[in-house]
N, C-alpha and C positions, 0 to 999 in steps of 0.2 A: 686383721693383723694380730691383735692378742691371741686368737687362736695358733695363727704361725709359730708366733713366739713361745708360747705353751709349749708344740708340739717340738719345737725344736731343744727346749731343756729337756724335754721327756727324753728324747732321741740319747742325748747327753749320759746320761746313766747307761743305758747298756753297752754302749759305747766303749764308755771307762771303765767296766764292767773287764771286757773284750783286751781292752790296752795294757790294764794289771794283769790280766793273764800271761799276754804276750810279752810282757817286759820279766815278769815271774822267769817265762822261759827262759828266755835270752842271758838272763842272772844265771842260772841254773845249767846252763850249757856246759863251761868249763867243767872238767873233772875236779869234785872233791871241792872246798870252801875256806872260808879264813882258818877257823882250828882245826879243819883238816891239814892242812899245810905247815899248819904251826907246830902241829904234833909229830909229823912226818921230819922236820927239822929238828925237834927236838930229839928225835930218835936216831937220827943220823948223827947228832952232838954226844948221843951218849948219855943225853941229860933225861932224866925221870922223874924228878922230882914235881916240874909242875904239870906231866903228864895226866895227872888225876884230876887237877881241875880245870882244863881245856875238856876232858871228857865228862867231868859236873856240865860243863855251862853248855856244850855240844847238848846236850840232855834238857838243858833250863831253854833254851832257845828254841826247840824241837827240831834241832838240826838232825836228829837223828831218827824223824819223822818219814814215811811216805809221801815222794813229791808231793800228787794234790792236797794230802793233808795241811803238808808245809803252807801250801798256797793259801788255805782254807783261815788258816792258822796268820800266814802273814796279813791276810785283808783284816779279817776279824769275824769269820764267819764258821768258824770255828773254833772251841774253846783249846787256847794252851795249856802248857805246864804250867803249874801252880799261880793260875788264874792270868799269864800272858797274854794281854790285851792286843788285838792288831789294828792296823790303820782304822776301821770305824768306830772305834771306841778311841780316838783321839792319842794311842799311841805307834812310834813314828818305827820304831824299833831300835836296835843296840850296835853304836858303831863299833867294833872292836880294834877296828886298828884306833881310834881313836882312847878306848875302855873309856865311853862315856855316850849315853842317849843321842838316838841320830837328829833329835831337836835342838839336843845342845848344840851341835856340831854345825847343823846349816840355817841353824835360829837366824844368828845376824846377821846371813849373806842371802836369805830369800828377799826383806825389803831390797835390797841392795842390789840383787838382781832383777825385781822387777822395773826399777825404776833405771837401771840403763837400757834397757828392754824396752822402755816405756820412749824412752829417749831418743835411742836406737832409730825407731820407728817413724817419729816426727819427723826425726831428721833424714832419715828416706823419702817422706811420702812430701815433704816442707822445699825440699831443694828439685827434686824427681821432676815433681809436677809441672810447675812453672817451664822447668828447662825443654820437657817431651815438650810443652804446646809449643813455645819456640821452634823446635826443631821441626816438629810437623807442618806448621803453618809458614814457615820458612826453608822450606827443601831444598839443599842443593846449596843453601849461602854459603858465607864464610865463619857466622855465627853458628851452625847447625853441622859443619865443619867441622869447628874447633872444639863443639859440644860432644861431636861424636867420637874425634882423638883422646882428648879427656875421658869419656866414656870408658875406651878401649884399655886404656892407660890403669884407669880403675880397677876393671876387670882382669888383668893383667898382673898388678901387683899385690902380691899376698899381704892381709891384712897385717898379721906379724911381723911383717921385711918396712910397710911403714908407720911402725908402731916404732920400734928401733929405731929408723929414722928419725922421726920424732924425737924420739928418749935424746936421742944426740944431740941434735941442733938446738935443742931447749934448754941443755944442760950447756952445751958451747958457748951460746951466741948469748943467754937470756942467764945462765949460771939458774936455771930454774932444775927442780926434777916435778916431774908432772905424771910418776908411777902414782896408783892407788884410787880412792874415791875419795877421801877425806883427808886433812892435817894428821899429821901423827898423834896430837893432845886431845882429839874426838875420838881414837879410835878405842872401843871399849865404854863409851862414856853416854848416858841417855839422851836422847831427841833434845835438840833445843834450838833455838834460832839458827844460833851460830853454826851449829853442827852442819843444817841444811843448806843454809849457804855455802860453806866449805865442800860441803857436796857438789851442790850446783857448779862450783867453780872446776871441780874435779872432773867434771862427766863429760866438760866440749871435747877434751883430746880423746879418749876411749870412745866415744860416739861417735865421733867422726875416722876415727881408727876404723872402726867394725862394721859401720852405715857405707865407708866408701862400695863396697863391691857390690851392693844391695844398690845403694845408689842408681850406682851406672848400670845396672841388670836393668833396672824398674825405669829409666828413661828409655832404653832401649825399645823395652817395653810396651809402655804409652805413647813411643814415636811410633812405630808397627801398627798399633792399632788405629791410632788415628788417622795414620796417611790411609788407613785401608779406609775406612768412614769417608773420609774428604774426596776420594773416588767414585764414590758411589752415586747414581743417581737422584736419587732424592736431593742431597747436597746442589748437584745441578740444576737442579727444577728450583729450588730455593733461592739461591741466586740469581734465575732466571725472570723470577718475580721480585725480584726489586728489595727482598731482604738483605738487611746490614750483615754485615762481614761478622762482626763482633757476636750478637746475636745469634746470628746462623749456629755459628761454632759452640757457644754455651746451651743453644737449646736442643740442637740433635747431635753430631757428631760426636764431641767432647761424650756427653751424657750415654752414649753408645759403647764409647771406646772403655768408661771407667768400669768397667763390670769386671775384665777380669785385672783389671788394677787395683779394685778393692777386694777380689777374692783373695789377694795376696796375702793380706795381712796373717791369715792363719799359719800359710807357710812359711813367715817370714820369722818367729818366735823361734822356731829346731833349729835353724839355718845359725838364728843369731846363738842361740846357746852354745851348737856344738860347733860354731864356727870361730868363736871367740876364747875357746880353750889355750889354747896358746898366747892371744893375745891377751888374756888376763894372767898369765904367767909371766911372759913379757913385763906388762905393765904394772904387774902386782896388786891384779885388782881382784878383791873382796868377794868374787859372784861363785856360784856352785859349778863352776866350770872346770876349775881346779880340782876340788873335793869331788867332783863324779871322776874325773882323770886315774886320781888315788885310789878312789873306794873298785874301781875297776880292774885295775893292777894287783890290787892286794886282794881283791875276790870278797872285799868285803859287802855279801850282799845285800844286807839292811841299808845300809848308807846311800848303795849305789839303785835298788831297785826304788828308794822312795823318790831320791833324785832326778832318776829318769820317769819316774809316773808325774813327778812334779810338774817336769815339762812339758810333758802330756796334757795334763790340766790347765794350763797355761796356751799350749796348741789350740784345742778343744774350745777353750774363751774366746781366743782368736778368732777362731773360724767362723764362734756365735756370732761376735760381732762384725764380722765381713757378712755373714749373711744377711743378719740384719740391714745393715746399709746397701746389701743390694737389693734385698724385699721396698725398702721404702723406693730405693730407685729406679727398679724395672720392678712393675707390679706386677708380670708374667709369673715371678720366680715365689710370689705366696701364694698365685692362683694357679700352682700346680703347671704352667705355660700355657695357662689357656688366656685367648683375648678378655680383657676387661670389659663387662658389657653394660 
């Protein structure tokens, strides 16, 4: 098992290696960059004057670099202009539409993201579970029914149309507003009890906002694959001998079916960032969902390349730990698929 686990941080590095390249590109796709455009406007205004120093800092950035250099240059695997550190020497790079460090800028909305993210998640894999074994082990009810209307319902309604919903009825019925992650008097202000709580109170309606369509996916999900398990022979021979109901279902089926409902979790981290762009707009919440939206639009590519590698790295954790918990659950999957012997 330590070995697996080794080999799979090992894996990790070229990996993300491979991802900053690819996001590099992707940044670099659109013609021309923030002070290209800035300049290009400026010229079409007639104005000259701050022409010379959008072409200094075009210069100070190595924006006016050969791509791979650029690239070389944004990791940090190459030295910049006058000693411009990149991502491995701990800096993040310079937002300009902001005109200020791209640390500064998604400093206090990484916790903040992780931790609806973090939320997010529970609340998918917390309500999912229970409802699939229902619905499996209940085929055809009225509970499995109504689980699966719901489902559909979920699936159906865009997370942003009942976020608004939401914003209304809370604001109507309750005279509450429930936009944001914290009280207005915590925001800007350091960690402290109160803060956390305020959080905590802030994150059921955004979680459950962004978890609904995840939700009803991942029931769907874990009902498929269990009803496929519950068909299968073994199951009948099980039964056949006189094993419990209850038993049966936690020691084979169930334990069959979870493999590709815990591979999810890696995929479920992209889905939630760039799924929830609008509803953190909507809702007015704090996460880099926003600021990649902006840093996108305005081409500003420090801001937006570290943002999407961020997610990256946040992907990539996921996936370790789906793997992980499927290594400990099906032992095929560290011994390569070979029977345990």
């Amino acid at each position: 098992m330590a070995f697996y686990v080794l080999r799979r941080i090992l894996t990790m590095i070229p990996t993300l290696l491979v991802i900053s390249l690819l996001t590099f590109v992707i940044i670099e796709l659109p013609a021309g960059d923030y002070i290209s455009n800035q300049i290009a406007a400026l010229k079409a205004a007639g104005e000259s004057a701050s022409i010379a120093k959008l072409e200094f800092m075009r210069a100070e950035f190595a924006l006016d670099r050969p791509f791979f250099e650029r690239y070389l240059i944004w990791v940090g695997l190459w030295p910049g202009p006058h000693g411009f550190d990149g991502l491995l020497q701990g800096n993040w790079g310079w937002s300009f539409e902001y005109d200020k460090p791209v640390a500064e800028v998604v400093g206090p909305t990484l916790p903040l993201t992780i931790v609806l993210n973090t939320a997010t998640i529970l609340f998918v894999y917390i309500v999912s579970f229970p409802i699939g074994i229902y619905s499996a082990t209940r085929q055809y009810s009225w509970g499995d029914y109504g689980f699966t209307l719901v489902g559909y319902i979920g699936l159906a309604t865009p997370n942003f149309l009942l976020g608004l919903i939401l914003l209304y009825f809370a604001n109507r019925w309750f005279g509450l507003s429930i936009g944001g992650l914290m009280d207005p008097q915590y925001i800007g202000e350091p960690w402290s009890v109160a803060k956390a709580i305020s959080i905590l109170g802030h994150l059921i309606v955004p979680t459950v906002v962004i978890g609904t369509a995840g939700t009803a996916a991942m029931i769907r999900r874990l009902r498929a694959n269990l009803l496929d398990e519950l068909h299968k022979q073994y199951v009948t021979t099980a039964r056949a001998k006189g094993m419990r109901e209850a038993r049966l279902l936690l020691k084979y089926p169930l334990r069959m079916a979870l493999n590709p409902f815990i591979a999810d979790i890696g995929n479920l981290i992209p889905s939630l960032v760039s799924g929830s762009v609008i509803v953190s707009v909507v809702l007015n919440l704090p996460t880099v969902g926003p600021i990649l939206l902006n840093a996108l639009q305005s081409q500003d590519q420090f801001l937006s390349g570290f943002v999407l590698l961020f997610v990256a790295i946040l992907t990539l954790l996921g996936m370790l730990v789906s793997d992980l918990l499927l290594a400990v659950l099906d032992p095929r999957i560290r011994l390569g698929g070979k029977a345990p012997s």
